[in-house]
C-alpha positions as MATLAB code, in Angstrom:
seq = 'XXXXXXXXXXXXXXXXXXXXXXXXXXXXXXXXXXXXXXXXXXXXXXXXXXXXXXXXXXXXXXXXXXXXXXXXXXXXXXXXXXXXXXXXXXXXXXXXXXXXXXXXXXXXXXXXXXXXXXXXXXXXXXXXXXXXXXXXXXXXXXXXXXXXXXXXXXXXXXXXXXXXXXXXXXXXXXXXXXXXXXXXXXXXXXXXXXXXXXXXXXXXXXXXXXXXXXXXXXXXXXXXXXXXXXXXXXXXXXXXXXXXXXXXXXXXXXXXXXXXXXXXXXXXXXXXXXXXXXXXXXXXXXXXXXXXXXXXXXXXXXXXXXXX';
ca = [
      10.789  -21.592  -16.164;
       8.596  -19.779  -18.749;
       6.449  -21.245  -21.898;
       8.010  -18.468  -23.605;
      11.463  -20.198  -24.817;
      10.278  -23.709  -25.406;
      13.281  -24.529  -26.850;
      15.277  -23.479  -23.407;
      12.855  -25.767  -21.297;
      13.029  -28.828  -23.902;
      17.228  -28.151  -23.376;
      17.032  -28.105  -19.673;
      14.463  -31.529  -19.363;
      16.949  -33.228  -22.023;
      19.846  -32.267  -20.175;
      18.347  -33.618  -16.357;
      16.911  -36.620  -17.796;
      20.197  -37.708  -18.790;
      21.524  -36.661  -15.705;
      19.073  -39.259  -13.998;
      19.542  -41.590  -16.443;
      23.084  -41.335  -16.612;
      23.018  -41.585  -12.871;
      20.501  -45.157  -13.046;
      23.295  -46.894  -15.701;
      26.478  -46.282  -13.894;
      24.910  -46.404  -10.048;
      27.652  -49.123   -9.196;
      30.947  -46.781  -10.399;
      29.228  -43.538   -8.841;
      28.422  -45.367   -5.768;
      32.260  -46.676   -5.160;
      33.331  -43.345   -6.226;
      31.222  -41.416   -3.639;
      32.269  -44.599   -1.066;
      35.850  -43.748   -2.004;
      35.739  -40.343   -1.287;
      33.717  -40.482    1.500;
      36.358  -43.064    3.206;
      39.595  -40.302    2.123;
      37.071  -37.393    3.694;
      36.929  -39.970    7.052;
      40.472  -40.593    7.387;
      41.099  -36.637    7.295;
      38.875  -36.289    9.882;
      40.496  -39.383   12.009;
      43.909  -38.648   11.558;
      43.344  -34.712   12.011;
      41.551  -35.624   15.565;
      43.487  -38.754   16.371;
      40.693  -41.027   16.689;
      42.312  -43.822   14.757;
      41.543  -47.530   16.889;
      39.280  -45.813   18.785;
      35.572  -46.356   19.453;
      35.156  -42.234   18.147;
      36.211  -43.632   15.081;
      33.734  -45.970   14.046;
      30.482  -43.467   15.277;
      32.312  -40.837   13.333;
      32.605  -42.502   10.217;
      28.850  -43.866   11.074;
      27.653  -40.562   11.151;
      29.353  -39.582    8.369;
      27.982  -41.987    6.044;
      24.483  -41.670    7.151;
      24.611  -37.794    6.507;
      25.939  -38.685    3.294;
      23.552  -41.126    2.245;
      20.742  -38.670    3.864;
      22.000  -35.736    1.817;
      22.123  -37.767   -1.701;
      18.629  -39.246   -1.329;
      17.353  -36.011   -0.304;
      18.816  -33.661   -3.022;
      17.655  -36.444   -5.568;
      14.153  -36.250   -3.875;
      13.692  -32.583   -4.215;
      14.859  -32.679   -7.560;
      12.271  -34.634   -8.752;
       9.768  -33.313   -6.598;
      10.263  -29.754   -8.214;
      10.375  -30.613  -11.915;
       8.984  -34.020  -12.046;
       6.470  -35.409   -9.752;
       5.664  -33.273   -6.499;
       4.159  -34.621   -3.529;
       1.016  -32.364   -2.181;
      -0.846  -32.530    1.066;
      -4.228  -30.391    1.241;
      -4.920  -29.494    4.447;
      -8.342  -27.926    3.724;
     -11.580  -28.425    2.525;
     -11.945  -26.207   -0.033;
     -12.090  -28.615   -2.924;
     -14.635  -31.241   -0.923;
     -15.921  -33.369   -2.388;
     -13.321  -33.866   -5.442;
     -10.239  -33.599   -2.565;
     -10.842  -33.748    1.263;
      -8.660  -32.405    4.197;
      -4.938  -34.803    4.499;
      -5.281  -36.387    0.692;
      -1.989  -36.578   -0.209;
      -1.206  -35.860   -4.537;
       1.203  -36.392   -6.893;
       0.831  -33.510   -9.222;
       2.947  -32.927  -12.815;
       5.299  -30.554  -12.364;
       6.364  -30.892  -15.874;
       3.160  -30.241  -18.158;
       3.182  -26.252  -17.778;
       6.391  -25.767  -19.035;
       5.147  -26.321  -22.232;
       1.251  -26.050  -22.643;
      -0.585  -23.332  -21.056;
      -3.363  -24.708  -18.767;
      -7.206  -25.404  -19.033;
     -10.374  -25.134  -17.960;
     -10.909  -27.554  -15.338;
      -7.776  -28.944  -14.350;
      -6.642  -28.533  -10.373;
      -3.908  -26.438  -10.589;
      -1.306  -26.202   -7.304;
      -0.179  -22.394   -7.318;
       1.749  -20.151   -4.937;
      -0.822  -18.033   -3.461;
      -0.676  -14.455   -4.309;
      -1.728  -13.264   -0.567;
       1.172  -14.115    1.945;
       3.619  -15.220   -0.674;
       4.247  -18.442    1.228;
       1.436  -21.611    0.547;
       0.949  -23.840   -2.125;
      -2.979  -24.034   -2.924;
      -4.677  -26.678   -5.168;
      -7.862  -25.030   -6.825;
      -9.853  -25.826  -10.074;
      -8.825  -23.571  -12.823;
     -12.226  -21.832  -14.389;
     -11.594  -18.831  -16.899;
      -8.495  -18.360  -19.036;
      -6.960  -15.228  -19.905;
      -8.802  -12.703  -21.371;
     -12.414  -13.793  -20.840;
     -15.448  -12.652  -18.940;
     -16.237  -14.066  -15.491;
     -20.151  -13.650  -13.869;
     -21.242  -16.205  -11.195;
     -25.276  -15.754  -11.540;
     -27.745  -18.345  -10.418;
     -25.061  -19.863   -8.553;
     -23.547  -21.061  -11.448;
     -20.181  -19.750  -13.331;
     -20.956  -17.865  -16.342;
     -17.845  -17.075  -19.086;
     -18.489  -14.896  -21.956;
     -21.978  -14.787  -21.404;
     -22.272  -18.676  -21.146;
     -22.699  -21.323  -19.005;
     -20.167  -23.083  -18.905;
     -20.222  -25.671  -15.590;
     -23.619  -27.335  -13.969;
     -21.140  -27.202  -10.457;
     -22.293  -24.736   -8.277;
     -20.688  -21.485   -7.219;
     -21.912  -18.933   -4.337;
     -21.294  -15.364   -4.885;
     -18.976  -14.435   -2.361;
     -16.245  -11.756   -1.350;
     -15.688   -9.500   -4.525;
     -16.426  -11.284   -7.180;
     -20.124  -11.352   -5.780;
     -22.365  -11.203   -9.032;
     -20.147   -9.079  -10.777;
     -18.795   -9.574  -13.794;
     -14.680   -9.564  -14.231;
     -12.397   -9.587  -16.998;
      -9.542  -12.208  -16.462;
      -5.954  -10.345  -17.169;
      -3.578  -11.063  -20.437;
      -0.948  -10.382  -21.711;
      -0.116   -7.575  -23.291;
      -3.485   -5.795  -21.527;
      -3.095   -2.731  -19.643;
      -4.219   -2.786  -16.337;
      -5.255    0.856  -14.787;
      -5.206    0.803  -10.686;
      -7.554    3.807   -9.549;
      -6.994    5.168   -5.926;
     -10.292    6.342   -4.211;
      -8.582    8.514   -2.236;
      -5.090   10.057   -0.578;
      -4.766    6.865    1.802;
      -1.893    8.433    3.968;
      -4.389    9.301    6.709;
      -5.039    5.773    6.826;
      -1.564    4.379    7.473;
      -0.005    7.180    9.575;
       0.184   10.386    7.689;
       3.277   11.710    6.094;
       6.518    8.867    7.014;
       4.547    5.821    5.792;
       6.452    2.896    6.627;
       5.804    1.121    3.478;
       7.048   -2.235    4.588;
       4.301   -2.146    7.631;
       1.603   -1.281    4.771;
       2.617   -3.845    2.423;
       2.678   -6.485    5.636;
      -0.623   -5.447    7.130;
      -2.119   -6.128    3.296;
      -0.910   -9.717    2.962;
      -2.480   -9.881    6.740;
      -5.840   -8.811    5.161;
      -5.071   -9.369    1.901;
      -8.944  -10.528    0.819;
     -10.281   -7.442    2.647;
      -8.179   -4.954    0.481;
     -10.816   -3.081   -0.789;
     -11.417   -2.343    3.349;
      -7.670   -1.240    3.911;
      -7.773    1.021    0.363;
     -11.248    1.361    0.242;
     -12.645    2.936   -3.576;
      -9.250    1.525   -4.953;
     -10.303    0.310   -8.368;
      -8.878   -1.968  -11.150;
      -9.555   -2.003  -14.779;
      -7.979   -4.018  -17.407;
      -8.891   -1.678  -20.857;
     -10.929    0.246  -19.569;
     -12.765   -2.454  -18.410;
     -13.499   -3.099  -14.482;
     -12.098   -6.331  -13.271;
     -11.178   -8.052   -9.720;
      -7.952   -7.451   -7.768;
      -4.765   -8.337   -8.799;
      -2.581   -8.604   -5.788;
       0.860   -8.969   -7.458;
       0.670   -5.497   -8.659;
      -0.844   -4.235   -4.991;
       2.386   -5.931   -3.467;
       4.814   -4.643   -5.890;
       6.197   -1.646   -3.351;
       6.625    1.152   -5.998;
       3.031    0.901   -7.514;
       1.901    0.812   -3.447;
       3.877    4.305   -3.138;
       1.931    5.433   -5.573;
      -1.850    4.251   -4.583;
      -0.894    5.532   -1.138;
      -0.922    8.977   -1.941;
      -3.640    9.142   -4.464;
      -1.550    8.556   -7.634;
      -3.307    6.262  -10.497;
      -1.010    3.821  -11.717;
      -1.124    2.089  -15.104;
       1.013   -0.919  -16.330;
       1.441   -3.095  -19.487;
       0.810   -6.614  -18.344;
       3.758   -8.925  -19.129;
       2.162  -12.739  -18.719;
      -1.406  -14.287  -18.233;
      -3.599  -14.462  -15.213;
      -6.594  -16.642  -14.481;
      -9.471  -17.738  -12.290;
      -9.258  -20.665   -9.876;
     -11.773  -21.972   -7.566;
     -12.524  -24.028   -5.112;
     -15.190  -27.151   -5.639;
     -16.369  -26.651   -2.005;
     -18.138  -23.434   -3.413;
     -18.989  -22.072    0.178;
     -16.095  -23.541    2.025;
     -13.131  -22.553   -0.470;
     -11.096  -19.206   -0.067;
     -10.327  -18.655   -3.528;
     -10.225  -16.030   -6.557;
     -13.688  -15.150   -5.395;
     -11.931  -12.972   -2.333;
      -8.479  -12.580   -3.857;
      -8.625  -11.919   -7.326;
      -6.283  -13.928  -10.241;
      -3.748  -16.323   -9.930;
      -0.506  -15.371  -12.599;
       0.758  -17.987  -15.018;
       4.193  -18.260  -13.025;
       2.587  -18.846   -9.635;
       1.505  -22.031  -11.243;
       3.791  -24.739  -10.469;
       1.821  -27.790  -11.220;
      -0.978  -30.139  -12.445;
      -2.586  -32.644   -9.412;
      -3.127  -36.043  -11.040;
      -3.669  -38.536   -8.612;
      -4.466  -38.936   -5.226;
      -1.945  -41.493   -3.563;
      -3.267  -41.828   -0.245;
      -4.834  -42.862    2.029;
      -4.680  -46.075   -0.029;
      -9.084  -46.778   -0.057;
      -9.317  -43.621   -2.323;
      -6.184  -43.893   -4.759;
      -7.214  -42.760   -7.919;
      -6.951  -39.696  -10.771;
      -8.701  -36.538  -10.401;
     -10.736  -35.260  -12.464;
];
């Protein structure tokens, strides 16, 4: 769901609240109801195979009601956990000492529908590499403003804005970026006719695109020159639009590409500033990879608490 309709995400929360709630009032009728038709989907199944007075019986109609009690808890789980309350395990140490390697989070799955994030919060977002992992990073600079890490600290706009310290690694370095937003243009400039590089003439564009998420932080090494600017102004990668397969066509054979760009993008980083894999080597995270907020750490139980 998008900030942009408000009105459409208040709708949808309204109507799935009441769903819950509905379902937490009348739990007794809508558990004999599912019983009921659980028992008429049994005796089907009994009659059909003639396992009536049989010991088959009872394990079937065992096994049925365990897949069916299985099925209900889980659906109601994964409900919750995607627009509610989800349940994160960080397997890294990239945000040492703030998070450490098996902390398991409960993270607000809710607060982005409707407020945009902020500086500071730990944000869990779908990568933009591999398409696949959740990763819990510290948001650091909105949209639209001017990144620098010098001194090993994080400068935005010119300031200072964090006494935490931050190395300057992979592409960032100690250069100075301009976070994407909406409504920007972003300009991608090719270096070069990179067919050579990826089999001449037939390039199987599926094989590029999966060798990039391979080496996704190294992309300036597999399209070496290749440039991004957001107004004219140079900036860090933005691997959504290197993914997208028609703007890849293009790059591939030397052709500059320029897009209007339709939502906001941001920094995150990692706390463990020479440990942490983050926007640093990968560029900006986009406002819809964001899926969450982490707010508490729930185990293991001697370091429950909020983050912060």
């Amino acid at each position: 769901m998008s900030r942009d309709n408000i009105i459409l995400n208040i709708i949808f929360y309204v109507i799935l609240s009441t769903f819950f709630l509905y379902i937490f009032i009348k739990e007794k009728k809508i558990v004999a109801l599912i019983e009921k038709k659980r028992t008429k989907f049994e005796d089907v199944l009994v009659n059909k195979f003639n396992l009536k007075g049989k010991i088959s019986e009872k394990i079937l109609r065992r096994i049925i009601k365990l897949v069916e009690s299985l099925g209900s808890a889980l659906i109601l789980v994964l409900i919750i956990q995607k627009f509610y309350i989800g349940n994160f395990l960080v397997p890294t140490g990239s945000m040492i000492p703030t998070i450490i390697p098996k902390d398991r989070l409960f993270g607000n799955m809710v607060i982005y529908k409707f407020k945009a994030p902020q500086r500071e919060d730990i944000i869990v977002f779908k990568e933009p590499i591999e398409n696949k992992v959740l990763y819990t990073k510290r948001l650091m600079a909105l949209p639209g403003e001017k990144v620098q890490i010098k001194y090993n600290k994080l400068f935005i706009n010119g300031k200072k804005i964090s006494e935490r310290e931050y190395a300057p690694l992979g592409e960032l370095g100690n250069k100075e970026w301009l976070v994407p937003k909406k409504g920007d243009v972003i300009t991608i400039i090719p270096g070069q006719d990179y067919r050579n590089n990826f089999e001449k003439e037939n390039i199987d564009i599926v094989k590029v695109q999966a060798l990039l998420k391979e080496n996704s932080g190294y992309v300036s090494q597999l399209l070496p020159d290749v440039k991004f600017m957001i107004n004219d102004t140079s900036t860090g990668m933005i691997l959504d639009f290197i993914h997208d397969e028609e703007i890849l066509k293009k790059l591939l054979v030397g052709e500059t590409v320029t897009e209007k760009i339709d939502e906001d993008f941001y920094l995150a980083l990692g706390d463990n500033t020479n440990g942490s894999y983050d926007s640093r080597m990968w560029g900006f995270v986009k406002d819809t990879r964001i899926k969450g907020k982490a707010l508490v750490r729930f185990w293991p139980l001697n370091r429950i608490g909020l983050l912060n």
